[in-house]
C-alpha angles and dihedrals in degrees: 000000000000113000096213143160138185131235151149107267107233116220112224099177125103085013135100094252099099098047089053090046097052088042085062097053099041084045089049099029093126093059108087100183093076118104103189119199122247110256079224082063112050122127144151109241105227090173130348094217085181121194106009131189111244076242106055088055102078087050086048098049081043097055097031082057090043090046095049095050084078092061146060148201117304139169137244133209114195103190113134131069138204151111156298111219132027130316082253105037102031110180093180147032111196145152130233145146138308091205112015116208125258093217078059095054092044094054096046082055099045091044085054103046081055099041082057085048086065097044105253100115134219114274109235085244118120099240104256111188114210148115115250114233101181142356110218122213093173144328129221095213118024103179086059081056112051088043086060091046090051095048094058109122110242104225140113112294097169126012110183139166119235109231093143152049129196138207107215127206103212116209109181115218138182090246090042146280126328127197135203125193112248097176131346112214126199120223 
């Protein structure tokens, strides 16, 4: 059993997504309930397979190859911040997109309708498409830090061009997650 899922890798080089992302640690330094992501780690989550049998991987790479001949290339804009949770009880801190694409939209449901196809069934989650920044257990002062949220610029901090989907392996760690690389397909 391999527990896998498959997403678009986010580049967060020659970008402005570290600088926001250590900002936002300098700025929240105090609050030691954060756990930020790695920049080496980033992704956009397309479908969590979770545990899967050795046997089911080769149909999955098939069908993921077969799904991705009916697309193409497409860009996306991550410009807009925000949270999961309430105002008063924020679990994460993410970034996402003002418009998302279409192309983007058509993929996470054609991923979805395969992935049925296999067996492993649709979560009853909206697709949401963002980068998690942060997962939040608890803050110590939460004004400070909804003044920071809220002062966050609104502008693009990556643009990319989506060319590629990956199959992760997830190993979960006590210092957090690790990935391998299953398959890399090509858009």
């Amino acid at each position: 059993m391999k527990r896998l899922f498959l997403a678009i890798p986010i580049k967060t080089r020659d970008n402005d997504f570290v600088p926001l992302l250590d900002g936002l640690k300098r700025q929240l330094a105090h609050e030691q309930k954060i756990n930020w992501v790695r920049p080496d780690h980033i992704h956009l989550t397309l479908k969590f397979i979770g545990n899967t049998p050795d046997d089911d991987i080769p149909k999955i790479i098939e069908e993921v190859g077969e799904m991705l001949k009916r697309h193409k290339n497409f860009t996306m804009d991550f410009n807009r911040t925000g949270i999961f949770g309430s105002r008063y009880a924020p679990r994460v801190l993410w970034l996402g997109m003002q418009n998302t694409p279409q192309e983007l939209l058509d993929l996470e449901e054609d991923t979805l309708t395969s992935f049925d196809k296999l067996g492993y069934m649709r979560d009853r989650q909206n697709f949401v498409p963002h980068i998690t920044l942060g997962r939040i257990r608890e803050l110590c002062e939460k004004q400070y830090f909804q003044k920071i949220v809220s002062g966050i610029e609104q502008k693009t901090y990556i643009k990319q061009e989506v060319n590629e989907i990956i199959l992760y392996q997830s190993f979960l760690r006590p210092e957090g997650a690790m990935y391998k690389v299953i398959k890399k397909f090509k858009i």
